[in-house]
Structures are given as C-alpha cells and as structure tokens.
N, C-alpha and C positions, 0 to 999 in steps of 0.2 A: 684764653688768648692763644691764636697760633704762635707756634715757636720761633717762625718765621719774620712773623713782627717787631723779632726782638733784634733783627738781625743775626749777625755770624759771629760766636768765641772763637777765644785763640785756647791753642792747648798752651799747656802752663810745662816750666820745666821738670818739674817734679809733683804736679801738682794736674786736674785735668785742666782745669783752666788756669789761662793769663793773662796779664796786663802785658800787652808790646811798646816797644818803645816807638812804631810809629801810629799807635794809639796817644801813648801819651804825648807823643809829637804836637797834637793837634790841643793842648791843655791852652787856653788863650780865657779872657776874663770877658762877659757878655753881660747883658741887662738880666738873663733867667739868674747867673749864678755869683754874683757878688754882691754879697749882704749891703744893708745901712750903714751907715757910718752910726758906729756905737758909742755915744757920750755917758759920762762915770753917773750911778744916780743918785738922786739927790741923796737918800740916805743908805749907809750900807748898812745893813741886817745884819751882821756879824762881823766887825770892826776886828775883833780881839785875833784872829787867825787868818791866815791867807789862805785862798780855795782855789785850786785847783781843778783836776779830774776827780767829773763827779759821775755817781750813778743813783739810779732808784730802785727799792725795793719794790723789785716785780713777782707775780704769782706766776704759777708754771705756764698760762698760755702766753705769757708777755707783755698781758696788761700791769698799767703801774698799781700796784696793790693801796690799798686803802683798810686801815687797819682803828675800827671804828672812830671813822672821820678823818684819822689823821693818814697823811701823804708822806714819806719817810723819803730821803736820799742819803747817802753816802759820799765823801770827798777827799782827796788825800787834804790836809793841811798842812803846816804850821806855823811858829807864830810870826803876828806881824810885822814885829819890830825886825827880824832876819832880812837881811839882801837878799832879791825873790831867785838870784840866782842860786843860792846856796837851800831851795828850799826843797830838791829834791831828795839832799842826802842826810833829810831828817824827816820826811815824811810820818804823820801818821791818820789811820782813818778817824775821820769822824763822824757822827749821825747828826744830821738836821732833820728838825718834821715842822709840817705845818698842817693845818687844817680847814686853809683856805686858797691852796697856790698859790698863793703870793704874799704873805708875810713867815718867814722858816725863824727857826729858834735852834741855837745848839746844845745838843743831847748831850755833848763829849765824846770825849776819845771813845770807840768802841773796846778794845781791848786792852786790859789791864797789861797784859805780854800778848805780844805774836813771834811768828817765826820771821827768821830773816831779820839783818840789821835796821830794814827799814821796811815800810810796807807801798807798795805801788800800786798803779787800778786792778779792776774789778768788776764785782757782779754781784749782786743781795736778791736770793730767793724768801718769798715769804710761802711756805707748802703748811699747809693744815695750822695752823698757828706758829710751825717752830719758823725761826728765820735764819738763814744760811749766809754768810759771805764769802767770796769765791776772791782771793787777792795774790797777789805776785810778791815774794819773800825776796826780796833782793840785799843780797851782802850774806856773807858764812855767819852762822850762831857764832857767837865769842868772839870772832876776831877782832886783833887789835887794831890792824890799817882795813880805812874803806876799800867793801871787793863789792862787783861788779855780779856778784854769780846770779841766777835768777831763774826758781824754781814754782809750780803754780801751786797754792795751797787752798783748802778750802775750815773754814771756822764753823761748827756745828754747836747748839747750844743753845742759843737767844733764842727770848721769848718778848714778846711785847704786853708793857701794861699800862694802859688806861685809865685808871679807876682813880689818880688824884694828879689828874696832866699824863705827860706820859715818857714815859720810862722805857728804856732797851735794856736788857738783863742779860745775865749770863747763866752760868759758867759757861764757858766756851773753851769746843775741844778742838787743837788745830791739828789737820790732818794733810801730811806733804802727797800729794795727789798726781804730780807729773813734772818729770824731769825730761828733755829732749833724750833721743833715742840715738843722734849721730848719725840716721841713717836718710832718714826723713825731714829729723828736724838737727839742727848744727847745734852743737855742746860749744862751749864757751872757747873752747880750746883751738876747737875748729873754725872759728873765726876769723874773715882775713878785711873785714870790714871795719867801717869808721865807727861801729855800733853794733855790740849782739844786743837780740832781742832772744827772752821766751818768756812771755810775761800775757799781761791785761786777758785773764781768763774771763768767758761772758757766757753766763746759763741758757739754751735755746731749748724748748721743748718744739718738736716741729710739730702743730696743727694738723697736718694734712696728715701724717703718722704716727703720730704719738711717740717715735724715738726722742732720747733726751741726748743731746750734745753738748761740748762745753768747746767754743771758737777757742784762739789767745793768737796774738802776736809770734813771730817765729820767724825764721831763717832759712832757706834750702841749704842745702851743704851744695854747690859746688866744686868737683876736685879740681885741684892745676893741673893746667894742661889740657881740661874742657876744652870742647868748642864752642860751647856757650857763648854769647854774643859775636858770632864771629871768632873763636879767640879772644877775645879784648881781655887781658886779666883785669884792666882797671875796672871796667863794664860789669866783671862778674864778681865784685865783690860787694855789688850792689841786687842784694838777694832775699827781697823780706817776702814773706809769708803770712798767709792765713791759716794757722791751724784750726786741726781737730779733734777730739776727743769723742767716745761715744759709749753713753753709762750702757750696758746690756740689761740691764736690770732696772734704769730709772732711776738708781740710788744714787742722790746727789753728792755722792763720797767714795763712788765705785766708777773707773773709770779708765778706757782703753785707748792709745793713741790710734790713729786712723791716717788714712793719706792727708795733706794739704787738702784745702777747698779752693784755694787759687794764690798763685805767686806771681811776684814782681821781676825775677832772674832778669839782669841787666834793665831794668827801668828804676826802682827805689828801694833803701836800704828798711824802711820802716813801714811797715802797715798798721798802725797804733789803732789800738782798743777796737778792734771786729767787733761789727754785732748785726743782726740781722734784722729788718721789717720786714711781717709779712703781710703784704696786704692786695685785695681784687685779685688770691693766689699766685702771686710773685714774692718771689725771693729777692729783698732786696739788701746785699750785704754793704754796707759802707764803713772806711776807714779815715782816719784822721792822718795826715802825714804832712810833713815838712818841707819847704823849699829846695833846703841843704842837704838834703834826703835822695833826693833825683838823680841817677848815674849822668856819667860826661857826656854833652851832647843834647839832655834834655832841659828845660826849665817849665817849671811846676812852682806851686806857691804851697804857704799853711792855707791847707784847705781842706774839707770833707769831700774826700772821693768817692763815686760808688758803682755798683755792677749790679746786676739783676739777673735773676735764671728761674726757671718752669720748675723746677725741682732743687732742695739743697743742695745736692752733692751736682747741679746740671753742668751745664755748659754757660760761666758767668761772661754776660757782655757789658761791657764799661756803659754807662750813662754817659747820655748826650757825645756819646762818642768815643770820647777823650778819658771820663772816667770824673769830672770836675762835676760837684756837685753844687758846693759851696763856699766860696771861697772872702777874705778880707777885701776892699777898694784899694785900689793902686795910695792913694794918702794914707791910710792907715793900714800895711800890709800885716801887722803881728796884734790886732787889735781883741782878734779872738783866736781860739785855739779847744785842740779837744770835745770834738762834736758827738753829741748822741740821741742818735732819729728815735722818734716811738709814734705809734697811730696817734690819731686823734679823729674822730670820724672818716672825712675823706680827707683830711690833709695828713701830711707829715711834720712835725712839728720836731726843732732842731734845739739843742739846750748847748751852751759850749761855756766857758770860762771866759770870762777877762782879762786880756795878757794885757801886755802893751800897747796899749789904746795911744798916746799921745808921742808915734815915733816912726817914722819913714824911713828909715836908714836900709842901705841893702843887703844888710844882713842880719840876727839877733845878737853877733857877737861883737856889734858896735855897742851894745846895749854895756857890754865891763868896760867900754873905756870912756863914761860917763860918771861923775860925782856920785858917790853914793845916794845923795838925797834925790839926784833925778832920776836914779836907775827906780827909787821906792816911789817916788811922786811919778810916774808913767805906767808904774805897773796897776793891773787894778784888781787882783787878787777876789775874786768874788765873782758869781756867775753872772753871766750878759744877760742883753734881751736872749727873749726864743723866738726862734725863725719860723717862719711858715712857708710849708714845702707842696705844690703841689707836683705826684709821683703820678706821669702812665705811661704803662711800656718802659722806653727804654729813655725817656723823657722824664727830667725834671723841670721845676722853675720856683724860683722863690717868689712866694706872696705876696711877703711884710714879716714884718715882727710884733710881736709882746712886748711887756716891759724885762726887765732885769728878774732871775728869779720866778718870771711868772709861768706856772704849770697848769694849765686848767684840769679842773676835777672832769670826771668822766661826764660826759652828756653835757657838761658846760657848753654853751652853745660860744663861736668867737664874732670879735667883731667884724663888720665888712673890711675886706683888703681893701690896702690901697687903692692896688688896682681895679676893684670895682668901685673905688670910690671916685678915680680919675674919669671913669668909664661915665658915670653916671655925672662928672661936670661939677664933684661936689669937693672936689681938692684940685690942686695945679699942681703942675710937674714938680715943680722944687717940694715939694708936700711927700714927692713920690716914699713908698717905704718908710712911714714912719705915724706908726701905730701907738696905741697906748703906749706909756712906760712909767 
C-alpha cells in the first residue's frame, strides 16, 4: 500500500508520532464505530471471580497459541463477592482455557507469589513449550500502606500439561525487567498528572523483521515551563504514551528501553494496554482509554482507539481520522471496557470485558454514590460479546459481534454479518449487529 494512502502523521512530543488535539477534536460516535448494545448472558462461566483485563496466550508471530487443543487466556481477577470498585487493589492473575472458544474453565491463580502488591495487565508468550508472562508489579514488596509505584516484570517457568485435562505449572521465576528511565519515560515522582502510568507490557515479535519488542503503557515527562500545548500547564499534564522496549537478542527476559512509538502530550493522560495487529502489512497499534482521560477542551469516550503506519517504529496515523475505533452506544456509555484486537482471517476480531452494562450516568464516579448492591447488580465482571472489525488502510468499521467469551479456533470459519445479512433482505434494521450469543 502507498504510504500516501494512509494520509499525513503528526510528530509526537517525545515520541515520532502523535495523536493532536485537533485529531482528536473530530472523536464523534458513527454507525462503523459504536458497538451493540451488550445484554449479561444467560450463564456466566466463571461466577466465583470477577474478570477484568484479559489476555491470551500467543506464540511469537502473534497467533493465539493453541496448546494441544486447548485456547488459554489470562485475566486480572478477583473475587466476586468485593465491590468491583475495590477490585483493582487486589488484583490477581488467573488462567482460563477452553478447547472449544466458547465454553473457558478456570485454571487458578497463576502464581503462588509475584512481585509487587498487586499484579496488573499483560502479555502470555507460549515459545517452544515454556510459557512466559509479561505483568505490571504495582505497589513496593512489603509495604504497609497501598503505593501506586509500577514496574514491568516478566514470570519465566511455566509449562503446560495435558495429559489428564489440563494443567499450567510452574515454578516460576519473576524477573523485574524495566523501570521508567525519567528521561523518556516519567518516574512516578515526576508526575504532575491525575494518573501515572508504566505498566500493561505486550510481546510483539515484528513479521516483516524478526525484531522482538515489548510495547507498555507510559508517560512523556514534560518539564514546567514547556511550551507544550501552547503553554497550557493544565494541557500538559495530560501526557500518556506508547512505550518501547527492544530484546537485542530475542530473549524474552533481556531487554532495552527505546524512544516512545507514539504519544498523546496534551490530548490524554492514559494509552491503556498497547498492542499491535499486523495484518495486508500494516501496523495497526490500538489502545484502550477513558472519557476522563481527555485533556480540557476535548471529549472522547471509553473506547478502543487506533493508528496504523507502513513500518513499527513509522509514522502512525489515527484511524478514521480522529483515532476512534470502537467505542460504547450513547445508552450504555461504560458497558465495555479494555479491548484487545487479534486477526482472524480478514477480519479483526475485538474481545473486551463487561463493565457496567446497566448505567448511563456522565460519568463512572456516579457509579460510588449508588447502593452497594446496585454498584455489584450493574457491573458485569466477565468478558463481553467479541466484535467484529473490518480493518483497510486507515479505515475501520464494525461487523457485528459474537457471543460473550466466544474466540474462534483458527480456520473457524464465522457466521454472515449482520450487515450482509441486512444486504441480502434476510434481517431488519432493528436486527442490525446482533449475532450469535
């Protein structure tokens, strides 16, 4: 594809490219980029813990691994009976597998101990048999009051067995892999925002090179007194990042920080869980972020945003414009949350969590001044439908969806979209987007 096609990147402030703020100016909610409306399914699979941010155990080109028959993912949890707001500063991982896409079973806690008070997203390599997970340590070992600190670690060790159901093993060895440098990426200290991030590390081997890279979450350091946005200091405390890392050697436990791959400086504080599709030779990076996330000036929703470039480290241009991929319906704006793209033949297919499906309010911090029992009766702690994404150029458009949960095996063929179903006279509009489930 000419590069031309893709249109014009912006340079980034630390970073070569950026999102601008009259890119994200143009973030508005259309027929390609606002999912179904998600109803809870009939049964939940895993009742006993609430799921969050999830991911799957992929092999080094970035297919989902398949580890005789069985489909593994990873998610933070826990348990259900907790108020889902308190559910971050107890987080732990756990393994699901299935053997069909669409019915998962849980494996358990992966790790007996890890580092950090608590454990955040991630990334699960499955290389040669061993299996790797890539997780963000948040909070200091020992301490006594919850801290905020957050460093990228990766767990080496596991092995998977089969042979009577199946089984994730250990011993597992945790190794702290990347702490921000201050210079590049912002130290906690240096913080002037509503939120530091250095977290949600994601394994990418690039295809076209065979370099191995590890994305994560991150901050630009802007100093005071910049002129960054204009001056604006409010503007610039609103500074999140795509980082990089890059193994030299391919060793998924050997690893060197690198410039940014693209930042937000004066558009939004968070660029949650980076990861990349590559697919028809584009790079297509997308990130999950927040409403409340958006510096003064802009409005943005919880949505998956994304950019594309000719080359990893290119010149990344927002999709459809603005940077909006996928976003909630104006009636259920927090309905899902935490998206992560992977191929599927030629579609892109979208997996995200179950927030608060049954709540309209203008913001999520209406959600603590609610009963407890409505704040747990609205949440819905468990993964959603998965989305169906058609990706070209610098274009997306949503399908339809799956059920809750459902991952198809590879070569699974799916069923007609909606949209060819409307086409063909064989559903009505109100039918629109709503596929098995």
């Amino acid at each position: 594809m000419d590069g031309d096609s893709l249109g014009d990147g912006s340079p980034g402030f630390g970073a070569r490219a950026g999102w601008t703020r009259e890119q994200a100016g143009g973030i508005e909610r259309t027929a390609d980029t606002v999912a179904p409306v998600f109803y809870p399914p009939e049964h939940d699979q895993v009742p006993e813990v609430h799921i969050w941010d999830t991911w799957f155990l992929r092999n080094r080109d970035g297919t989902l691994a398949e580890v005789d028959g069985y489909r593994v993912c990873f998610s933070l949890t826990a348990p259900a009976d907790l108020l889902p707001g308190k559910r971050h500063d107890v987080a732990t991982i756990r393994a699901f597998y299935s053997d069909d896409g669409r019915n998962w079973h849980n494996a358990g806690p992966v790790f007996d101990e890890a580092l950090g008070q608590r454990q955040w997203a991630g990334s699960a390599l499955y290389d040669d048999g061993d299996v790797y997970v890539f997780y963000t340590a948040a909070g200091e070992d020992g301490a006594d009051e919850l801290t905020y600190t957050q460093r990228i670690v990766g767990a080496s060790g596991g092995t998977i067995h089969t042979g009577d159901g199946f089984e994730l093993h250990g011993p597992w060895t945790h190794h702290d892999l990347l702490r921000p440098d201050g210079e590049r990426y912002e130290r906690e200290e240096q913080s002037r925002g509503m939120i530091y991030t250095f977290r949600d590390p994601w394994f990418f081997e690039d295809p076209a090179t065979g370099e191995t890279w590890l994305l994560f979450e991150a901050n630009t350091p802007v100093p005071e007194g910049s002129d960054a946005c204009g001056g604006d200091a409010a503007q610039q405390e609103f500074n999140g990042s795509v980082g990089l890392a890059r193994s030299p050697t391919g060793d998924p436990l050997e690893w060197e920080l690198a410039d940014p791959l693209l930042d937000a400086v004066c558009v939004n504080q968070e660029l949650e869980r980076p990861h990349i599709v590559y697919t028809d030779g584009l790079y297509y990076l997308f990130v999950s972020s927040h409403q409340h996330t958006f510096a003064p000036g802009l409005e943005g929703f919880d949505a998956l945003y994304g950019f594309v470039a000719e080359d990893l480290r290119g010149e990344y241009v927002p999709l459809n414009d603005s940077g909006l991929v996928v976003t909630n319906p104006v009636n259920a704006p927090f309905q899902a949350y935490s998206w992560m793209a992977f191929p599927h033949d030629d579609e892109v297919l979208v997996q995200s969590f179950f927030n608060y499906f049954d709540f309209a309010g203008a913001s999520l911090d209406e959600i603590a001044h609610l009963p407890e029992a409505e704040q747990m009766r609205r949440f819905g702690g468990t993964l959603g439908p998965t989305v169906r994404l058609d990706a070209e150029g610098a274009r997306t458009r949503i399908l339809g969806k799956l059920g809750h949960w459902q991952i198809p095996r590879a070569g699974e063929s799916l069923p007609p979209t909606d949209r060819e179903l409307i086409a063909r006279g064989q559903a009505g509009e109100t039918d629109r987007y709503h596929s098995s489930d």
